[in-house]
C-alpha positions as CSV (number, residue, x, y, z in Angstrom):
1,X,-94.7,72.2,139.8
2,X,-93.0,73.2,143.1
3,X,-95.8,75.4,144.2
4,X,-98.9,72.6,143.2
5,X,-96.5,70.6,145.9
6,X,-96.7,73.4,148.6
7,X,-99.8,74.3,148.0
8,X,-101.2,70.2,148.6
9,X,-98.6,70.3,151.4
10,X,-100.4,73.3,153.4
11,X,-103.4,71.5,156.0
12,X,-106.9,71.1,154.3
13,X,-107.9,74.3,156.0
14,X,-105.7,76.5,154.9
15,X,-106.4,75.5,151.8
16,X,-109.8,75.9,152.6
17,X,-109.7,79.4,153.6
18,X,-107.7,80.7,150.7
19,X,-109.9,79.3,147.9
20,X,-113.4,79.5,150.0
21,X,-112.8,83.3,151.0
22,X,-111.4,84.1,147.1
23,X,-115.0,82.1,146.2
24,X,-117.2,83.5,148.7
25,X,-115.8,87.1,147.8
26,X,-116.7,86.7,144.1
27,X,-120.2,85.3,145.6
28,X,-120.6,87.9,147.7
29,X,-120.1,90.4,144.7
30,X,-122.3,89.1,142.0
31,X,-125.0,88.2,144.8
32,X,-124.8,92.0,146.3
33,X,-124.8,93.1,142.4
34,X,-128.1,91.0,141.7
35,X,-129.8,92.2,144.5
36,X,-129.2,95.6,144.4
37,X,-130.0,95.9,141.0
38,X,-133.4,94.1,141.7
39,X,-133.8,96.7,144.7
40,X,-132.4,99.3,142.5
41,X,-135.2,98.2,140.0
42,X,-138.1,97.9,142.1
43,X,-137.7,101.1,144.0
44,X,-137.7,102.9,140.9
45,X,-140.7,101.1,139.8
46,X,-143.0,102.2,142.9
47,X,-141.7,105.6,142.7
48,X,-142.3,105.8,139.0
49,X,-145.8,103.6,139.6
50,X,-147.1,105.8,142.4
51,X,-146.1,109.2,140.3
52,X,-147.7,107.4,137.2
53,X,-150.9,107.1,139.3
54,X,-151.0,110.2,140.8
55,X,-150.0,112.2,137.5
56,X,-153.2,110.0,135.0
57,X,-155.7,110.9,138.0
58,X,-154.8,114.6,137.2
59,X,-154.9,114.4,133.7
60,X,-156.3,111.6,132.5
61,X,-159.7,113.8,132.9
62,X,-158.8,116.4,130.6
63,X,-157.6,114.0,127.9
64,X,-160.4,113.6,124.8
65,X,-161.0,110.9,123.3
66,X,-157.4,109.2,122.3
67,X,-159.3,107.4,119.7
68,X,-159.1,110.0,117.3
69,X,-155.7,109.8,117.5
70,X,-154.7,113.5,116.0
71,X,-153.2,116.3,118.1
72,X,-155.0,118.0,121.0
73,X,-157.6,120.6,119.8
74,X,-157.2,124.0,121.9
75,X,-159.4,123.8,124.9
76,X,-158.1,120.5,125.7
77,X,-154.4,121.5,125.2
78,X,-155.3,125.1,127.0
79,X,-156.3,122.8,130.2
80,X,-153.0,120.5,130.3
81,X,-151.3,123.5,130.4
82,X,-153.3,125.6,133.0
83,X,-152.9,122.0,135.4
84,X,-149.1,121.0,134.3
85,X,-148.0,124.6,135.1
86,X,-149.7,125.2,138.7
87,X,-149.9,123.3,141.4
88,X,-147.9,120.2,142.9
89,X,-147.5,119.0,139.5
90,X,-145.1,122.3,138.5
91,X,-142.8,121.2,141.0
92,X,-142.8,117.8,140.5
93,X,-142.2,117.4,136.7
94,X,-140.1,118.6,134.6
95,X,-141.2,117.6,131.3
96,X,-144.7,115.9,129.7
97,X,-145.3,114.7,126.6
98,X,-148.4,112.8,125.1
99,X,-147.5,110.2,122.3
100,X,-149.3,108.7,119.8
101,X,-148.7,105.1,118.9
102,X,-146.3,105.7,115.6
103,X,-144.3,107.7,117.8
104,X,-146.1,111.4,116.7
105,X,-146.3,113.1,119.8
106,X,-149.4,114.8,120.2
107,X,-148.9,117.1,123.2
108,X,-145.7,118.6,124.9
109,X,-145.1,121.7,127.6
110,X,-142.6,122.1,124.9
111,X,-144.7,123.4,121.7
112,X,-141.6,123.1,119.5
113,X,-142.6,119.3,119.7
114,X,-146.4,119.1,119.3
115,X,-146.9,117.2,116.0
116,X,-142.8,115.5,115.4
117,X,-142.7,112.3,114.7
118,X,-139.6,110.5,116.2
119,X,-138.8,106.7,115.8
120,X,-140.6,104.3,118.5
121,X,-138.0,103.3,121.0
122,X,-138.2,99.9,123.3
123,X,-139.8,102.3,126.2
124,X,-142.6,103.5,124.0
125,X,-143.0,100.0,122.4
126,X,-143.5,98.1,126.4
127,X,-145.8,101.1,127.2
128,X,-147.7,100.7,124.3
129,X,-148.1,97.2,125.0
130,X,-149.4,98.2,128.4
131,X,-146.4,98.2,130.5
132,X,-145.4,100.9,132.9
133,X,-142.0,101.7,131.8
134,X,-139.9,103.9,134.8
135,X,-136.2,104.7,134.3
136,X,-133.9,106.6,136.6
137,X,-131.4,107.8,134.2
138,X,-130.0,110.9,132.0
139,X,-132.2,111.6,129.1
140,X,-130.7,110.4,126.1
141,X,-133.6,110.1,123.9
142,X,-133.3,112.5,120.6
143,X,-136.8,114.3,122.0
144,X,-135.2,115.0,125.3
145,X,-132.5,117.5,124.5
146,X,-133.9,120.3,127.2
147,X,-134.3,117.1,129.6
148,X,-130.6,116.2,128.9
149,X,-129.3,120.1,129.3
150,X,-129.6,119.6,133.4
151,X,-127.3,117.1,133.3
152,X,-128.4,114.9,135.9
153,X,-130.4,112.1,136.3
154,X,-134.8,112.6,136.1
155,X,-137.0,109.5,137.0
156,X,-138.4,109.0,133.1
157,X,-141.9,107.5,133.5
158,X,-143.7,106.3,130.3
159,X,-147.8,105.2,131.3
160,X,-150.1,104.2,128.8
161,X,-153.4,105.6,128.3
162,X,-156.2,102.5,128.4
163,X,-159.7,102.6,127.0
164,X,-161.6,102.1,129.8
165,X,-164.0,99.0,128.4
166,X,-161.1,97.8,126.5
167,X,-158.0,98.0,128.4
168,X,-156.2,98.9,125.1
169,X,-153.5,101.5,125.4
170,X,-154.4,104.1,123.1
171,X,-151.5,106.7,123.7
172,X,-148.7,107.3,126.1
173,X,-147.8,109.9,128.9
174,X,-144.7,110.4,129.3
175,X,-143.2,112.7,131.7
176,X,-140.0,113.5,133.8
177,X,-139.8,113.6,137.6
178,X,-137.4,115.5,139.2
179,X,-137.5,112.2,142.2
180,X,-136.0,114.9,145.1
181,X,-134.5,111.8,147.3
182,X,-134.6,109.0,144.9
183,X,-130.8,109.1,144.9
184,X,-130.5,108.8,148.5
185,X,-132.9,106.3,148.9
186,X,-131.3,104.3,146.2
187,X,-127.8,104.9,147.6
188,X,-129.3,103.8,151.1
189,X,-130.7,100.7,149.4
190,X,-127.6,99.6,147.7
191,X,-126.0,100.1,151.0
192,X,-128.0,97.9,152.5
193,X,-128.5,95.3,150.2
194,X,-124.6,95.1,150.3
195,X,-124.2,95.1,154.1
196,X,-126.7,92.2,153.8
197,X,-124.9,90.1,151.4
198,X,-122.0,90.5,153.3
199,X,-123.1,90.0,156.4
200,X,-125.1,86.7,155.5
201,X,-121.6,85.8,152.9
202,X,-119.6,86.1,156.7
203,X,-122.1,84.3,158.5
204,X,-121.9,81.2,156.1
205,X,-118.6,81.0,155.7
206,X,-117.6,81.8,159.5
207,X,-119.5,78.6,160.2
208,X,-118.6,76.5,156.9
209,X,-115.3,77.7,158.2
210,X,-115.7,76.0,161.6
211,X,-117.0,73.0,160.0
212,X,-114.0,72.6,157.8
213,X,-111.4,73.5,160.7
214,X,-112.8,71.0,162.8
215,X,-113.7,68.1,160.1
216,X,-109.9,69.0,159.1
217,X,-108.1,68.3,162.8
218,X,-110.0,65.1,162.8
219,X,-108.8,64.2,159.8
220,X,-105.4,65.3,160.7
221,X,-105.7,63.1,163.9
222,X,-107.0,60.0,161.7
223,X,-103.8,60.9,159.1
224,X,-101.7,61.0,162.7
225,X,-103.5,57.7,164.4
226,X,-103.4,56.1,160.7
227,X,-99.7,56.7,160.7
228,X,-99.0,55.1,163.9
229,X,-101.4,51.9,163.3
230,X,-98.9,51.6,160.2
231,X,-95.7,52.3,162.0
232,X,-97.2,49.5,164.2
233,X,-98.2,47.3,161.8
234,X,-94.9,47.6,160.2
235,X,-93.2,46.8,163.3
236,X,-95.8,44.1,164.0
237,X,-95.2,42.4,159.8
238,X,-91.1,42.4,160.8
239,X,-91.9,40.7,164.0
240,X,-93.9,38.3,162.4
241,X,-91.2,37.9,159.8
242,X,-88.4,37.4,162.3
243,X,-91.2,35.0,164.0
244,X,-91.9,33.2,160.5
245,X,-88.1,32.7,160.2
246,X,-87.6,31.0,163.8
247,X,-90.8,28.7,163.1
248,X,-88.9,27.7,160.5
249,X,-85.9,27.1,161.9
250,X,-87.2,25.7,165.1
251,X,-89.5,23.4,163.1
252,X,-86.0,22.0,161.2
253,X,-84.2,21.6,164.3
254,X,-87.2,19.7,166.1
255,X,-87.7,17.1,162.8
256,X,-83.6,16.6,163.7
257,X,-84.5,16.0,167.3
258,X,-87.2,13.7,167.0
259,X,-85.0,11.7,165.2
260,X,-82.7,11.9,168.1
261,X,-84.8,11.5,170.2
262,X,-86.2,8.6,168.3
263,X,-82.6,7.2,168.6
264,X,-82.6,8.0,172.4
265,X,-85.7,5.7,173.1
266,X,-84.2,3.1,170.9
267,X,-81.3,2.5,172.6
268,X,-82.8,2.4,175.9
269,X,-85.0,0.2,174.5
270,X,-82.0,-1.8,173.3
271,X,-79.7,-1.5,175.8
272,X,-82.5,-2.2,178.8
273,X,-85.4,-4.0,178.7
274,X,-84.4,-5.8,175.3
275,X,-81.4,-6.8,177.1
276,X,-83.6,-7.9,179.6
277,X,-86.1,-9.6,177.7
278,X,-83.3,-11.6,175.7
279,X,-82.1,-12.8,178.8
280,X,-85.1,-14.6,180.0
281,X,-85.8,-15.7,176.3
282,X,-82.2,-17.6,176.7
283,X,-82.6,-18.4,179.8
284,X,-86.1,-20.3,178.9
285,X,-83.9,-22.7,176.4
286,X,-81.3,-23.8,179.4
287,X,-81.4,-27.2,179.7
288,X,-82.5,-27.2,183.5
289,X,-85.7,-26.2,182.3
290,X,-85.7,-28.9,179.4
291,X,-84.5,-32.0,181.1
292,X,-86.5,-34.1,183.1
293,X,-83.9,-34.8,185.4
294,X,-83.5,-31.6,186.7
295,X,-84.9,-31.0,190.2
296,X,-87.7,-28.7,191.3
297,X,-85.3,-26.6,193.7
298,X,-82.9,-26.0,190.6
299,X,-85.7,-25.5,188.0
300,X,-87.7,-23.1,190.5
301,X,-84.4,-21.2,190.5
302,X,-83.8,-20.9,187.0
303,X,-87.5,-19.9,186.9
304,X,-86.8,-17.0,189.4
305,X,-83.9,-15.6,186.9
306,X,-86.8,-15.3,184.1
307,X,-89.2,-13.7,186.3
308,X,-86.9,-11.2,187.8
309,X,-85.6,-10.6,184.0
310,X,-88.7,-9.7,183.3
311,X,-89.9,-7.6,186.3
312,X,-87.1,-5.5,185.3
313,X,-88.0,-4.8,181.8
314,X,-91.6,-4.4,182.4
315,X,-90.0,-1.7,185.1
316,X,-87.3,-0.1,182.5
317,X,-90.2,0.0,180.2
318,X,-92.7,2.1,182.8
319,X,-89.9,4.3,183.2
320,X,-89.4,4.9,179.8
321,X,-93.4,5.4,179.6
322,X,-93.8,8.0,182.3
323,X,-91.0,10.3,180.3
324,X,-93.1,9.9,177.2
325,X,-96.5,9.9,178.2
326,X,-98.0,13.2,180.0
327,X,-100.8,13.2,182.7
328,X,-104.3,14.6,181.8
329,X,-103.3,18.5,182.3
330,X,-105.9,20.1,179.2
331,X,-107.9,20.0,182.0
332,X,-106.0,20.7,185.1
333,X,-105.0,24.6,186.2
334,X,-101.8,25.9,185.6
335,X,-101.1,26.0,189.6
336,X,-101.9,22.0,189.3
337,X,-99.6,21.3,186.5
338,X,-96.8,23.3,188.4
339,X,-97.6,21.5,191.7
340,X,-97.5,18.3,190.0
341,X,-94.4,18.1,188.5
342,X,-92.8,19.3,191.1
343,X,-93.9,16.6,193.6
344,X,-93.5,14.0,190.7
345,X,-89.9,15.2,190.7
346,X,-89.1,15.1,194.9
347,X,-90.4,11.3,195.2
348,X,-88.6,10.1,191.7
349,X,-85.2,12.0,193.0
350,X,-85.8,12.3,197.0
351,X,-84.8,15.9,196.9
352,X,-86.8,19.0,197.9
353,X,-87.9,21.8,195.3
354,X,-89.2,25.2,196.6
355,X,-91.5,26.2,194.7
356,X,-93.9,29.4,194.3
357,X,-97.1,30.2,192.0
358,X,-98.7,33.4,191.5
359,X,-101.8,33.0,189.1
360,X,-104.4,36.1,188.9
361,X,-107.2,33.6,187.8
362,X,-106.5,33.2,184.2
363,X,-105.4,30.3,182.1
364,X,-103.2,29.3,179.3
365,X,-103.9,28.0,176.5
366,X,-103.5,23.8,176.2
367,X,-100.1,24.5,174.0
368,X,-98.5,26.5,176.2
369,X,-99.7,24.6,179.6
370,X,-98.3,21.2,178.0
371,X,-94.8,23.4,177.6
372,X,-95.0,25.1,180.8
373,X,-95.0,20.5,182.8
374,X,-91.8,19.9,180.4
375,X,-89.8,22.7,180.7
376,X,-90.0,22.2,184.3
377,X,-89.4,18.7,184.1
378,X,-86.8,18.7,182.1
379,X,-84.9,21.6,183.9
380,X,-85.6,20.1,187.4
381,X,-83.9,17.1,185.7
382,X,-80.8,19.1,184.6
383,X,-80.7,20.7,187.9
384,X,-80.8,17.4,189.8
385,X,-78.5,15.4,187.1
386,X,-75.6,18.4,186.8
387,X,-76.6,20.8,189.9
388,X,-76.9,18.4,192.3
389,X,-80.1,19.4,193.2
390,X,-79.1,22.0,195.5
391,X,-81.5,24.2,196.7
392,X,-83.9,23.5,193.2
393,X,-87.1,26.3,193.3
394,X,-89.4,26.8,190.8
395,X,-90.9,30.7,190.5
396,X,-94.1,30.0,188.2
397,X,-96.0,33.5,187.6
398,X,-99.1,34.0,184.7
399,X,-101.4,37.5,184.7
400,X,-103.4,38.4,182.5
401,X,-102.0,35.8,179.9
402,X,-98.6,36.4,180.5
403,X,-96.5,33.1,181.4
404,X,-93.4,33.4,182.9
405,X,-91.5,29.8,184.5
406,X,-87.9,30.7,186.1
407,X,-86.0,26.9,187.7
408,X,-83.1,27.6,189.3
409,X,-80.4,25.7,191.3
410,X,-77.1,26.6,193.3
411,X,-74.8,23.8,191.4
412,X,-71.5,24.5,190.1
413,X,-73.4,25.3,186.7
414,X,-71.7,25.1,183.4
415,X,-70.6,26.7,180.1
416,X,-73.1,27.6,177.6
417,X,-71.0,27.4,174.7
418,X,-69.8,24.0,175.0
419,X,-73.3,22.4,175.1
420,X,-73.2,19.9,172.4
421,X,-75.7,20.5,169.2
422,X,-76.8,17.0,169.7
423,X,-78.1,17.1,173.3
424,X,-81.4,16.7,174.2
425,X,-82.4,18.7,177.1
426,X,-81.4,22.5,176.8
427,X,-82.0,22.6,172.7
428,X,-85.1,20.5,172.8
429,X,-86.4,22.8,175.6
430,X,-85.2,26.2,173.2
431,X,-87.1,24.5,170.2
432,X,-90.2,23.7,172.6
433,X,-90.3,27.4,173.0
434,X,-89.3,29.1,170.3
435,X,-92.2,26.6,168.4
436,X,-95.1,28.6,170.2
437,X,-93.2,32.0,169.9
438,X,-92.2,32.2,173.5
439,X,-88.5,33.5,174.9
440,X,-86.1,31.1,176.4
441,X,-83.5,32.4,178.6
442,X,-79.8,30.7,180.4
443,X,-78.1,32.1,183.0
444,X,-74.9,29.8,184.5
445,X,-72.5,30.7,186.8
446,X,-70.3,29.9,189.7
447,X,-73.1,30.1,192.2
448,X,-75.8,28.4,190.2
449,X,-77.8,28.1,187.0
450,X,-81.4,30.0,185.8
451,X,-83.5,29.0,183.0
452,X,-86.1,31.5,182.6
453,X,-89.1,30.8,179.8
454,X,-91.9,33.5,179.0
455,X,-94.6,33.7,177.1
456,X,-97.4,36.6,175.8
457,X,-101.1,36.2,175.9
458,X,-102.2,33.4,173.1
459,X,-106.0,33.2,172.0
460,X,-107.6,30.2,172.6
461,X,-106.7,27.4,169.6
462,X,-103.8,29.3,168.4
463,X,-101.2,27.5,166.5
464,X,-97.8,29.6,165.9
């Protein structure tokens, strides 16, 4: 089975090639065999019709009446023989017999044959019926033994003899023609009908060939551009995989940090404004508020504690709010969501932040715009809270889809490896990110720290 593998190996056309050229040469020789025989066939029909006609004008006048059907008398006989042996007839044929329809022949040049009776062959049979019947062939019939002597082929011609108001055939001539040139021309017309065939057999598959050689690179470059959409959708199914696996993971570690940061908000719930609130509440059961002696001036001072209690809650609580709640930015551009957070960060902290935009005109998608406003926040807040806010910028770049947000600062930085699992601001930012399939990126040293996030074009509504 080694070769059936080769062989299905070799290009389509190759293959085409070897089997079409073994096909079309097979064509080519039962096609050139057909015609030539059907050449062959009707070449010797014309010559044998045209001899046929020329030799019954001659003699079909001399010919009694074939009705009788018995041999020639003498004067008729006397005057086939004065014509068949002068003339263009003596050169032309070699034999001449005249038959009668159960095969009895009633005249021949050859006397030893006047009056035989020999068995009816097919030839004798179709020109009885009214066929011409011409053959180009050595004699082989049992009458034609001086015929057959030459040894080489005589155009045998077989015309009936029709009644002229009936059409019947009444008997048969048949004669031998010598046909000087028959052989050439037939040689010249097998020639020809074979250069023909094969000429016509070259043409076809020359351009069948064509056709196949060219439908076969296309095919080849489809196999080749098939192969590489696979290769890349390979690559793109383990990408998706390795995606499918941090989606996962990221969605895991952000139902753990809600929970912490559930916690968070909690305690500064509990440990500010509650404490706060709680404050005024006990405040409100003093007894300077619930005695009548007390004095206006005292109770207007107790009064002053519960109000400025509660001013600071209500503020503890805003706070809280504005680090929960984002501004409308569905609708703003991604150079206004930078801009923003940026100048909400220099009044809350009083420091400077350079920052820079480059935007071609395109926009994110709502997802990635609500990540782009906290991971700056949040890193301007590390940068301010561990860097000192020293020289904070914010590099903020999106073409063509592409999203990349770089905060840096010149602090002291810090170690990445001794960031705690539990804290909130580098791991919720690397779960904010990995969530919608972007890259998130630390760089810390002695002279400062870079967080770098990127992200690749995102059609419009598109959940990862």
């Amino acid at each position: 089975m080694n070769w059936i593998s080769r062989w299905t190996a070799r290009s389509l056309a190759l293959r085409f090639v070897v089997v079409g050229g073994l096909v079309s040469l097979a064509a080519m020789f039962i096609v050139g065999y057909l015609v030539s025989m059907v050449i062959e066939d009707a070449v010797i029909h014309n010559s044998g019709a045209a001899t046929a006609l020329y030799v019954d004008s001659v003699v079909a006048p001399l010919l009694p009446d074939m009705q009788k059907a018995a041999p020639l008398d003498e004067a008729s006989a006397l005057a086939l023989d004065e014509t068949l042996e002068q003339g263009a007839l003596v050169k032309r044929l070699v034999s001449f017999k005249l038959w009668r329809g159960d095969g009895t022949i009633l005249y021949s040049n050859d006397k030893a044959l006047v009056g035989k009776q020999f068995a009816v062959n097919d030839k004798l049979r179709q020109a009885f019926a009214g066929t011409l019947v011409a053959r180009y062939e050595i004699a082989d019939d049992p009458e034609s033994t001086a015929e057959r002597s030459l040894g080489k082929p005589l155009m045998e011609i077989y015309n009936p003899v029709l009644q002229p108001w009936s059409g019947q055939a009444v008997a048969v001539l048949e004669f031998y023609e010598t046909a000087e040139g028959l052989a050439e021309s037939l040689t010249q017309a097998r020639l020809w009908s074979w250069f023909a065939v094969a000429g016509l057999t070259s043409v076809f598959f020359a351009v069948l060939s064509a056709l196949v050689f060219r439908g076969s690179q296309t095919i080849q470059e489809q196999q080749r551009d098939l192969t590489r959409r696979v290769a890349e959708l390979s690559t793109l199914l383990a990408e998706n995989k390795g995606l499918q696996v941090r989606l996962q993971r990221a969605s895991q570690r952000a139902a753990s940090l809600n929970e912490t940061y559930l916690r968070s908000i909690g305690a500064d719930l509990h440990d500010g404004p509650a404490q706060h609130i709680a404050y005024a509440s006990l405040r409100l059961d003093s007894e300077l508020l619930i005695s009548a002696e007390t004095q206006p001036e005292e109770r207007e001072k107790e009064l002053s504690w519960i109000r400025s209690s509660l001013a600071e809650a209500m503020t503890e609580i805003r706070n809280i709010c504005k680090g929960l709640v984002l501004p409308e930015i569905e609708k703003a551009s991604f150079a206004e969501i930078v801009n923003r957070v940026t100048e909400a960060h220099q009044m809350r902290t009083a420091t400077t932040v350079n920052t820079v935009i480059e935007q071609d005109g395109s926009e994110p998608v709502a997802a990635v715009k609500i990540c782009v406003y906290r991971f700056i926040q949040e890193a301007l807040n590390n940068a301010h809270r561990h860097g000192g806010g020293i020289q904070q910028a914010v590099w903020a770049a999106l073409h063509r889809g592409h999203v990349t947000i770089t905060v840096s600062d010149r602090g002291e930085g810090f170690d990445p490896n001794h960031v705690r699992p539990s804290s909130l601001g580098l791991v919720g930012l690397r779960e904010r990110v990995d969530s919608l399939g972007g890259t998130f990126e630390v760089k810390t040293g002695d002279k400062g720290t870079i967080l770098t996030m990127t992200f690749e074009p995102m059609e419009t509504g598109e959940q990862r």
